[in-house]
C-alpha positions as CSV (number, residue, x, y, z in Angstrom):
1,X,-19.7,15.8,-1.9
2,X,-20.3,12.1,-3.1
3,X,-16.6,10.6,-4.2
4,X,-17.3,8.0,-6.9
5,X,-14.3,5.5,-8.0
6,X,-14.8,4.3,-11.5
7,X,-12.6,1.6,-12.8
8,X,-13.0,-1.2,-15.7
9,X,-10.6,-3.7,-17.4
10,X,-9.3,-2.0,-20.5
11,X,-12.0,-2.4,-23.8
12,X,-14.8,-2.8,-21.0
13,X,-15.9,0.8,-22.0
14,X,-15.1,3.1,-18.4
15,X,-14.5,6.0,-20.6
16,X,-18.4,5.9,-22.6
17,X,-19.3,5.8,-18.9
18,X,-17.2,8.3,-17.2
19,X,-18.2,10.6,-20.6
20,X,-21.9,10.0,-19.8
21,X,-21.3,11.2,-16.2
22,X,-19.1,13.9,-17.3
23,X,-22.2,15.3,-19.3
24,X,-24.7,14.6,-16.6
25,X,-22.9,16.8,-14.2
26,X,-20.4,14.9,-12.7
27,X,-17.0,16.8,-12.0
28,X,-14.9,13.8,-13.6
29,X,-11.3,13.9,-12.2
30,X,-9.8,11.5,-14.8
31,X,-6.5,9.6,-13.8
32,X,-5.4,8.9,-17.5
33,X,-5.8,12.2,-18.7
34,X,-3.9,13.7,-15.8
35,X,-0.9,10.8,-15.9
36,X,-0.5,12.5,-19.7
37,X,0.0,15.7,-18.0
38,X,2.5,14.6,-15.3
39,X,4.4,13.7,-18.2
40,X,4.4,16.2,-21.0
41,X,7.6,18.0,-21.8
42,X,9.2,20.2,-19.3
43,X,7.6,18.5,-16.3
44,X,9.8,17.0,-13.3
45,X,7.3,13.5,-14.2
46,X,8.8,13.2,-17.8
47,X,12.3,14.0,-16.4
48,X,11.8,11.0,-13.9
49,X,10.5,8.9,-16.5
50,X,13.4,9.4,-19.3
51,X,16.1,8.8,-16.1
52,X,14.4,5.2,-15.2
53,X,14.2,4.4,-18.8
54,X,16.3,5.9,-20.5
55,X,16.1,8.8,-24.0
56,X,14.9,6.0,-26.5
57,X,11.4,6.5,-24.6
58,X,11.4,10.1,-26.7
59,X,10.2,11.3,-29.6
60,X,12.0,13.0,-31.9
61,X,10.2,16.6,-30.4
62,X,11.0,15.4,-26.8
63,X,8.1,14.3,-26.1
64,X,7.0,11.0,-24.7
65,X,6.8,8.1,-26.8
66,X,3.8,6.2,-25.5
67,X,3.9,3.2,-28.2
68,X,7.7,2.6,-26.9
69,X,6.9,2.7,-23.2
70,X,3.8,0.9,-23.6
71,X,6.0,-2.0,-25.3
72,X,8.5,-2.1,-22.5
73,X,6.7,-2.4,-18.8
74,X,3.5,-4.0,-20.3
75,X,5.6,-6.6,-21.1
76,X,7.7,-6.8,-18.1
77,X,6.1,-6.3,-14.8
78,X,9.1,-4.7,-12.4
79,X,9.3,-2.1,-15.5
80,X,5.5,-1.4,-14.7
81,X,5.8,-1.2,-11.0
82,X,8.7,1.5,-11.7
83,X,6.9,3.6,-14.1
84,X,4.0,3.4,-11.8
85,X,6.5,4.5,-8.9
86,X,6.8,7.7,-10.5
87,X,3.4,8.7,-11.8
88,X,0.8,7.4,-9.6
89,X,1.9,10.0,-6.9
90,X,1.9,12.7,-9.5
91,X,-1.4,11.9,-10.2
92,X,-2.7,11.0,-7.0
93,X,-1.6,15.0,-6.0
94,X,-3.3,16.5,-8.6
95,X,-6.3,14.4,-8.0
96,X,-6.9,15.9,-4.8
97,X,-6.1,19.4,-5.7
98,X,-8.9,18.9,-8.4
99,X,-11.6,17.0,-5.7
100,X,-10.7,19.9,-3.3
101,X,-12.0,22.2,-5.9
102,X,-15.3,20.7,-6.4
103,X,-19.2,22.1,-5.0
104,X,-19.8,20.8,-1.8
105,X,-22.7,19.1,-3.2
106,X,-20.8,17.6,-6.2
107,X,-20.9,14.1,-7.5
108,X,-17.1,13.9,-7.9
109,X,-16.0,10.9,-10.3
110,X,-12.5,9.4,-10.3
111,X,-12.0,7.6,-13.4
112,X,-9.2,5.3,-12.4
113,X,-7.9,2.6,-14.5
114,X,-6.2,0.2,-11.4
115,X,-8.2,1.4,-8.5
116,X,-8.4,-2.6,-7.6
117,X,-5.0,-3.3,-8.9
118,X,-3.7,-0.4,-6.5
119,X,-6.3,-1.3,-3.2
120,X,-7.7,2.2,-3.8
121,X,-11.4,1.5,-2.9
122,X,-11.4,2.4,0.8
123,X,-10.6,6.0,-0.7
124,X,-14.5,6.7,-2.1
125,X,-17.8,6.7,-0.9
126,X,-18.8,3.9,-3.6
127,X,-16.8,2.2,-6.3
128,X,-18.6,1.6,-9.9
129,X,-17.2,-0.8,-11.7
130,X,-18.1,-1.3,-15.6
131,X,-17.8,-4.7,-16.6
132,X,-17.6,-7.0,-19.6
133,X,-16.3,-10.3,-20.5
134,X,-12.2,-10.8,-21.4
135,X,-13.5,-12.2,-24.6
136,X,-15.6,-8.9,-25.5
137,X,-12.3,-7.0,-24.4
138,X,-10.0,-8.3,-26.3
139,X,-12.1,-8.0,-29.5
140,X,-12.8,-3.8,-28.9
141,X,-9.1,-4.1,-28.4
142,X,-8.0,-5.7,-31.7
143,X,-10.9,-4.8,-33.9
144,X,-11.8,-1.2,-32.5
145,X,-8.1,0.3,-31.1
146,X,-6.1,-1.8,-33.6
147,X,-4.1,-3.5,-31.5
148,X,-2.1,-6.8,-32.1
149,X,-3.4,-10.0,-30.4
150,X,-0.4,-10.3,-28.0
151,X,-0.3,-6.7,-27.0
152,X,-3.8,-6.5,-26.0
153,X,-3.5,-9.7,-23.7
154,X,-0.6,-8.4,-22.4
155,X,-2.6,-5.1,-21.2
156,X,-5.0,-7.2,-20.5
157,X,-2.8,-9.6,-18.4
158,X,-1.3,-6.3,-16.5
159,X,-4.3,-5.7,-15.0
160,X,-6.3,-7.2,-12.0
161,X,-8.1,-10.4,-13.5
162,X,-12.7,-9.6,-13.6
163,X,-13.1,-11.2,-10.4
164,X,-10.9,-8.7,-8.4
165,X,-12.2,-5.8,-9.5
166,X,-16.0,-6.9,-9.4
167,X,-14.8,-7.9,-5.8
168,X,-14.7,-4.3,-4.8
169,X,-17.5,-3.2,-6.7
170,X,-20.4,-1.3,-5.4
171,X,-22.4,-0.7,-8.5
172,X,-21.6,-2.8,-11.8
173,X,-22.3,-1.8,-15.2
174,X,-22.8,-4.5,-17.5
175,X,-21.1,-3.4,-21.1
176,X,-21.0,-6.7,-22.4
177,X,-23.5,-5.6,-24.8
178,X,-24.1,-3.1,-28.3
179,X,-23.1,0.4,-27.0
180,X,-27.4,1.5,-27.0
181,X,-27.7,-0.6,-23.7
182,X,-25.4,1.4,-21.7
183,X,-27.3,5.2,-21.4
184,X,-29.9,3.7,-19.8
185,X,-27.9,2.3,-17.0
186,X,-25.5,5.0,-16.5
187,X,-28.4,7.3,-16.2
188,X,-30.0,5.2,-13.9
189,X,-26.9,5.0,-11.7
190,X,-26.4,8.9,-11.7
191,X,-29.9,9.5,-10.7
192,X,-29.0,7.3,-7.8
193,X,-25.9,9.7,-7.4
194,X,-27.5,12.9,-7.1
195,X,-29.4,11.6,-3.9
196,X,-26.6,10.5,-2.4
197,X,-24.9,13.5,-2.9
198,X,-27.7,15.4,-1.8
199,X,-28.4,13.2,1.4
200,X,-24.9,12.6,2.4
201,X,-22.4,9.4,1.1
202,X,-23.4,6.0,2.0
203,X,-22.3,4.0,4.0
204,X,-20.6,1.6,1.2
């Protein structure tokens, strides 16, 4: 089994990538999908969640309001680290029950948002990180998500700055560019995969 991290600043693109490995082969454990289950109605997460901040975090159905949140710790960063207290061990547990799971021969590929913010490198065989410029960012953020100026920077702003996560890159994916120059990397990099996988992790 080869354990890939895959992180990117938010509007670099990580999900076209981790969706191209995902249809390559790749078992794709993916942090943000499972830190929406952690917290769906009914679970001990969402329970946590609405006692640290409170019922107007709800939806009318009970369910959480992600907008609301999103408005609150991205814009105050001891609200982050507390939200991040409760979920990223939630995730982090269902991670590993999902990697334990895999082939033995598996390319296994943990999409994970702050794997440099969080000093989770040491935990994969090679980290991949999928880079473009803040400028680029900003304008998938507000043109392509929708996103107001000010709360883009902020998400931006709540995440480790280009230079730290490149810092603990093994691979980089340039996605600075138009979204027909990124298959033929991310191929590229998944044929590289496979014979790690096959001839054991590096040493990276």
């Amino acid at each position: 089994m080869l354990k890939v991290g895959l992180t990117g600043g938010i509007g670099a693109g990580k999900s076209e990538v981790s969706g191209l490995l995902d249809s390559y082969g790749a078992v794709l454990v993916d942090a943000d999908r499972i830190a929406r289950e952690v917290v769906e109605p009914g679970t001990p997460g969402l329970a946590a969640v609405v006692e640290a901040f409170g019922d107007d975090i709800l939806t009318p159905e009970g369910a959480l309001d992600r907008p609301r949140l999103g408005s609150v710790v991205f814009a105050d960063p001891e609200q982050l680290a507390v939200l991040n207290g409760i979920v990223h061990p939630l995730v982090g547990a269902r991670s590993a029950e999902l990697e334990a799971a895999a082939p033995q021969n598996a390319v296994v590929v943990h999409d994970v948002p702050l794997l440099a913010e969080n000093g989770l490198a040491p935990l994969y065989d090679l980290v991949i990180v999928v880079d473009a410029s803040p400028d680029t960012q900003l304008h998938r953020l507000v043109r392509l998500r929708g996103m107001s100026e000010q709360d883009a920077r902020a998400r931006m702003a709540a995440q480790a700055d280009r230079e730290k996560r490149l810092a603990v890159a093994d691979v980089v994916i340039d996605n600075d560019g138009p979204l027909e120059a990124l298959e033929p990397q991310v191929r590229a990099v998944w044929e590289d995969l496979v014979q790690q996988a096959r001839s054991g992790p590096s040493s990276a």
